[in-house]
Every structure is written in C-alpha cells, then in structure tokens.
N, C-alpha and C positions, 0 to 999 in steps of 0.2 A: 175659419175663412173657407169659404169654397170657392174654387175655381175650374172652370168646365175648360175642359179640353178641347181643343180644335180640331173640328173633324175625325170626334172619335164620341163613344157613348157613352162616357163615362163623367165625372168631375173629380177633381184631385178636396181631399179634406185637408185644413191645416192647425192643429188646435195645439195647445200647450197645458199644462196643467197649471193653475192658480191659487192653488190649495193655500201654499206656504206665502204667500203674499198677502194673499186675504185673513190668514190668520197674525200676521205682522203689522198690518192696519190694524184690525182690533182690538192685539195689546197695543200698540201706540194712543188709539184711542183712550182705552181704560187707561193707561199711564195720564193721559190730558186731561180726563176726568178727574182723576183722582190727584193731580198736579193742581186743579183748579178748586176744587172742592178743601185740601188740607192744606196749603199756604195760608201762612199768617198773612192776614190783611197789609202791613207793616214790611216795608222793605228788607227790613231786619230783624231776622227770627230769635236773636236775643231777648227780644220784648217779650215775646212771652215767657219768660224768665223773670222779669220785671213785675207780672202781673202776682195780684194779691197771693193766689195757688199759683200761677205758675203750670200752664197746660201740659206740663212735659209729654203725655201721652200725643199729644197731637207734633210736638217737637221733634220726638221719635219717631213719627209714620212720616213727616215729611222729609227728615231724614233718610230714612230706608227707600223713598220712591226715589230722591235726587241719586242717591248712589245706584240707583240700575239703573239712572239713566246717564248717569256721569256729571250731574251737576255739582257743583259746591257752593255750601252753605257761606 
C-alpha cells in the first residue's frame, strides 16, 4: 500500500510478506485435488472392500490424505 504524505516529499510503503499463506493455499488446494480425485464414489469406503479385488491401494491413499487433514473414515 502506498500512502503519500502530506505536505512532505516522500510516500510511506506498507507491505507484508505472503509467502507462507500462499504456500498454505496450495497444499489446501492439492489436499482438494487429491480429496476429490481418490474418494470412493460411495459414501462408504467399506465398498470397496466389497468389490471383487477389493482397491485397498486406493483405500489407503484415502486414508493417509483424511488423516492430515483430520477427517475420519
């Protein structure tokens, strides 16, 4: 933000760093990505437990992303 000073030759700068914000949007994003992308279609991620093989490897990622974000299965 700049703001000019009254009656004088100068402007005051006002700025903040954004680094660590912008980097916290981005894992949030990839989190929603990858939230959206490995959810079983199915309310309830049992089913694919149910399914003929049985996806466990996709069971497991969805797993791993809910617990850093604190969700439960």
């Amino acid at each position: 933000m700049v703001v000019p000073v009254l009656k004088a030759d100068y402007v005051n700068l006002y700025g903040r760093d954004i680094t660590e914000q912008k980097q916290a949007h981005k894992e949030i994003r990839k989190i929603e990505w990858l939230l959206t992308k490995t959810l079983p279609s199915s309310s309830d991620p049992s089913e694919l437990l149910k399914q003929d093989y049985g996806d466990l490897t996709e069971l497991n990622t969805c797993r791993i992303i809910l617990d850093s974000v604190g969700k439960e299965m």
